[in-house]
C-alpha positions in Angstrom: 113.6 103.2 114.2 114.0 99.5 113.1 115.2 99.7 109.1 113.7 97.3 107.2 112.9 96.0 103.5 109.9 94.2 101.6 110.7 91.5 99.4 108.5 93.1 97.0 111.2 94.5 95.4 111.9 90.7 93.8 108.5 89.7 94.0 109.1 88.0 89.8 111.3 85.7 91.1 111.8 83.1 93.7 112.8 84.3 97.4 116.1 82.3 98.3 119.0 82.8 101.0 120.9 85.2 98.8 118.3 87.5 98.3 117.4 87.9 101.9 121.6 87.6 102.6 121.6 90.6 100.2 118.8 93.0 102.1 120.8 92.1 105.4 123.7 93.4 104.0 122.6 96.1 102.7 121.2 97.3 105.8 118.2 96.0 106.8 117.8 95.0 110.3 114.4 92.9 109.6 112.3 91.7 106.7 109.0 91.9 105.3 108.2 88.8 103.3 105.3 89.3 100.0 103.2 86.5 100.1 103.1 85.6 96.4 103.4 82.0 95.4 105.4 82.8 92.5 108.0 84.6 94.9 107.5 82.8 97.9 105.5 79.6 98.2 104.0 79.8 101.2 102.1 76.8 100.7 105.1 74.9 100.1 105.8 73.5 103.9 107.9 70.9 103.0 110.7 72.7 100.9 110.2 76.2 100.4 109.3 77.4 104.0 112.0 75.3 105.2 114.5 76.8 103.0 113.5 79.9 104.3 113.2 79.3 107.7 116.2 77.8 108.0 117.5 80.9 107.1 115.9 83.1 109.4 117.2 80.9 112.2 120.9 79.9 111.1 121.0 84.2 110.2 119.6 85.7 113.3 117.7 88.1 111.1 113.8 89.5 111.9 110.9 88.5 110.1 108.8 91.4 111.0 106.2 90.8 108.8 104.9 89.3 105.9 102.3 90.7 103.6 99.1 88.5 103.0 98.7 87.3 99.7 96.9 89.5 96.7 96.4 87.1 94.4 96.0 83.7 93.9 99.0 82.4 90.9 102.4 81.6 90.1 103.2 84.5 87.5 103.5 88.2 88.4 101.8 90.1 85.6 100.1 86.9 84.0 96.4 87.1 83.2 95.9 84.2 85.5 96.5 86.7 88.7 93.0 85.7 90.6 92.9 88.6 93.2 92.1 87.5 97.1 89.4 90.2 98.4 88.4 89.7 101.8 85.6 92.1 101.0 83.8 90.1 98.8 80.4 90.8 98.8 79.9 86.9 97.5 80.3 84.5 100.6 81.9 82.0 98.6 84.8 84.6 97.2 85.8 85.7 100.8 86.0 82.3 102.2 88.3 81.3 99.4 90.1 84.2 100.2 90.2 83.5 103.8 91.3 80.1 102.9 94.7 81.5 101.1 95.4 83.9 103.5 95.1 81.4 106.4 98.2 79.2 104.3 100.2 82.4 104.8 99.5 82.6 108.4 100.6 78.9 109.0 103.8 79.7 108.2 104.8 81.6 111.6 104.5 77.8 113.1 107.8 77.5 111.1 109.1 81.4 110.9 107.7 83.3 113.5 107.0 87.0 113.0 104.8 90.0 114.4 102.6 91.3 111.9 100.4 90.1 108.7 100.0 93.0 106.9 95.8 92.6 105.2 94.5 95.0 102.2 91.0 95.5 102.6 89.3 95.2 98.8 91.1 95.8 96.1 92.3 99.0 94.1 89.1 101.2 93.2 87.3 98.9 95.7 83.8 101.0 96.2 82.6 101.3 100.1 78.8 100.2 100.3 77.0 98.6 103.2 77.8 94.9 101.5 81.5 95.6 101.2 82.4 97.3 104.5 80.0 93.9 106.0 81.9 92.0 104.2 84.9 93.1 105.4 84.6 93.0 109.3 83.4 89.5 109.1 86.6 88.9 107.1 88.8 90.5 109.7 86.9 89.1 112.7 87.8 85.8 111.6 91.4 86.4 110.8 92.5 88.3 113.6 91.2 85.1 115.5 93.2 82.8 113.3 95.7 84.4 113.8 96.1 85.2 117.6 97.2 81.6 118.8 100.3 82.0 116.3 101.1 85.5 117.8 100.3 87.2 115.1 99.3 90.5 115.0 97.0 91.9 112.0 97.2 95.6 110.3 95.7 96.8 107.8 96.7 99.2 105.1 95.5 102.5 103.5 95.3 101.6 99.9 93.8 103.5 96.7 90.0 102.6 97.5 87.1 103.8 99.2 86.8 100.6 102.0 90.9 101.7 103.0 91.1 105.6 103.4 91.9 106.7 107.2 88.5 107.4 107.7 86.4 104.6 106.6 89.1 102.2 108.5 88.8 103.8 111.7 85.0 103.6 111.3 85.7 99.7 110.5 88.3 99.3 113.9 85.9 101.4 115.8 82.3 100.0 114.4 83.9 96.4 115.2 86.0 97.3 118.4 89.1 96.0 116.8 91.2 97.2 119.5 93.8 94.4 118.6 94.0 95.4 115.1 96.7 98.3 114.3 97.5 100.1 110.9 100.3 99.6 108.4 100.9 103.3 107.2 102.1 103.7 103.2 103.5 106.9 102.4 103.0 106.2 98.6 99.7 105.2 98.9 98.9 108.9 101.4 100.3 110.7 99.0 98.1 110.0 95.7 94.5 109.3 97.9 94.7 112.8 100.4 97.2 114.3 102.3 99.7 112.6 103.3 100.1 114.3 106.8 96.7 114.6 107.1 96.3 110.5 106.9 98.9 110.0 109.4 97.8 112.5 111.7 94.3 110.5 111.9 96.0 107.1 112.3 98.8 107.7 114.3 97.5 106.4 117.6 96.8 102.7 115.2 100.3 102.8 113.5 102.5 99.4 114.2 104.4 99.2 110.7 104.8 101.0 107.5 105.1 101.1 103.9 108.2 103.5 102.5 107.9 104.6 99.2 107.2 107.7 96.7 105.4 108.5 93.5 105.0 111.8 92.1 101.4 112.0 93.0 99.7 110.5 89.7 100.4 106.7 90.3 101.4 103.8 92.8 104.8 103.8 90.9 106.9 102.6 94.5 109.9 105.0 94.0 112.8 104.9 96.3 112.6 108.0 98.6 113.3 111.3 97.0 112.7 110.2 93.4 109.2 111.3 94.0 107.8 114.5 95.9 106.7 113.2 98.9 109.0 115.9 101.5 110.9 113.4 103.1 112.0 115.7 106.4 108.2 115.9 107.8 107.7 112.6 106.9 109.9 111.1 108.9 109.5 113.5 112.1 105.9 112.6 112.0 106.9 108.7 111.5 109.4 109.4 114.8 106.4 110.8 116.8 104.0 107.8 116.3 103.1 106.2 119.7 104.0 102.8 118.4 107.9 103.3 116.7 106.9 101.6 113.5 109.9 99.9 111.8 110.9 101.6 108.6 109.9 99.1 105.5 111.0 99.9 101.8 108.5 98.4 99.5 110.0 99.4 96.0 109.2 98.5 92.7 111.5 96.2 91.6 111.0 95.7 87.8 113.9 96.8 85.6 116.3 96.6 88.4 119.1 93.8 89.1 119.5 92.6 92.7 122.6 94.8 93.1 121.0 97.9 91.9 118.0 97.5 94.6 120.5 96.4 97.5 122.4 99.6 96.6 119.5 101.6 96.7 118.5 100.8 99.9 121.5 101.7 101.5 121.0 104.8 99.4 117.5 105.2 100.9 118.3 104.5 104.5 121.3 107.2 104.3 118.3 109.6 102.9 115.8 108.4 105.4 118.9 108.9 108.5 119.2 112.7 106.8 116.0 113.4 106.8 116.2 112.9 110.9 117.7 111.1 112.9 116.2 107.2 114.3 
């Protein structure tokens, strides 16, 4: 299985060469970008995009996906963080949204990649009739956008009601999405349900993942083993999915220096490769 790593992990500062040179050698074999303008401006098509697909095409390196954008601001943590919810019950919201996430999508005319990886709501997001509505028009419309670009959209099992395994095979199924495939979090499975229990109902959808542990209580985006998520099923069920997802870290990088999260993830991938083998 394909190791890979989120840029999440450096999401309060700016995405440059040496950061992505750093993951590389570390050990990942591709790249998941977070689209955050404060880390990575996709808007920018002049001067940051370039920088960084420059990069991607002088290094060899994957781009495998990039995660559409959260919120609308410059500063991680700032009280200016506008969230981007394509489930906006208000028209005008979820076309702003769509707007932003539509930037983030251009950016494969420049650095191609596979997958754009959509939260549907936000955390505590309540499923209603106006929500779920809301939602499928959203995704209707991006999956379209994105098509001629060659992207691919998943969508992710986050802490609400609109995102648990259920309600977004009911959305897939209800819309006949067959297009659209799932980005599986670990973390995220294992403080909504059961974590096997979520896989096992989205298996057949599963194109990419999300790699991280908590200890149950929060969405704290611990390296492997430093929660108690088993690690040894997890990772035979991630080797029986139809699809081979690549592996992706997506770790909480706040408190950590760039060396001490490229060293973890060589940490993490020896963990992963002992839990079974790719």
């Amino acid at each position: 299985m394909l190791k890979a790593m989120s840029t999440y992990a450096f999401v309060r500062e700016r995405l440059h060469p040496g950061l992505l040179e750093g993951m590389v050698r570390a050990g990942a074999e591709a790249i998941e970008i977070f689209a955050f303008r404060g880390h990575f401006d996709y808007g920018n098509r002049r001067q940051h995009v370039v920088e960084i697909a420059q990069w991607f095409k002088a290094s060899g390196a994957t781009l495998n996906s990039v995660h559409s954008p959260m919120y609308n601001s410059y500063e991680w943590g700032g009280r200016s963080m506008d969230p981007i919810n394509i489930a906006d019950p208000e028209r005008k919201g979820r076309i702003e949204a769509m707007d932003e996430i539509k930037r983030a999508l251009e950016i494969a005319e420049q650095v191609p990649f596979r997958f754009l990886v959509q939260h549907v709501g936000m955390g505590g997001e309540a499923a209603d009739e106006r929500t779920f509505d809301a939602a499928m028009s959203s995704i209707e419309h991006l999956r379209a956008f994105a098509k001629p670009l060659g992207v691919r959209l998943l969508l992710e099992n986050i802490p609400n009601e609109l995102s648990t395994p259920e309600k977004l095979l009911e959305l897939l199924h209800v819309a006949h999405f067959d297009d659209v495939g799932i980005c599986f979090d670990t973390g995220h499975a294992h403080i909504m349900s059961n974590l096997a229990a979520a896989f096992e109902s989205l298996k057949d959808r599963i194109e990419s993942t999300h790699l991280h542990d908590n200890k149950g209580d929060q969405d704290s985006h611990l390296w492997p083993g430093e929660g108690t998520i088993d690690w040894q099923p997890t990772m035979e069920m991630l080797r029986s999915a139809p699809h081979t997802p690549p592996l992706v870290l997506e770790i909480e990088g706040e408190h950590k220096t760039p060396q001490q999260i490229t060293s973890g993830m060589g940490d993490a991938y020896k963990k992963l490769e002992g839990a079974g083998k790719y």
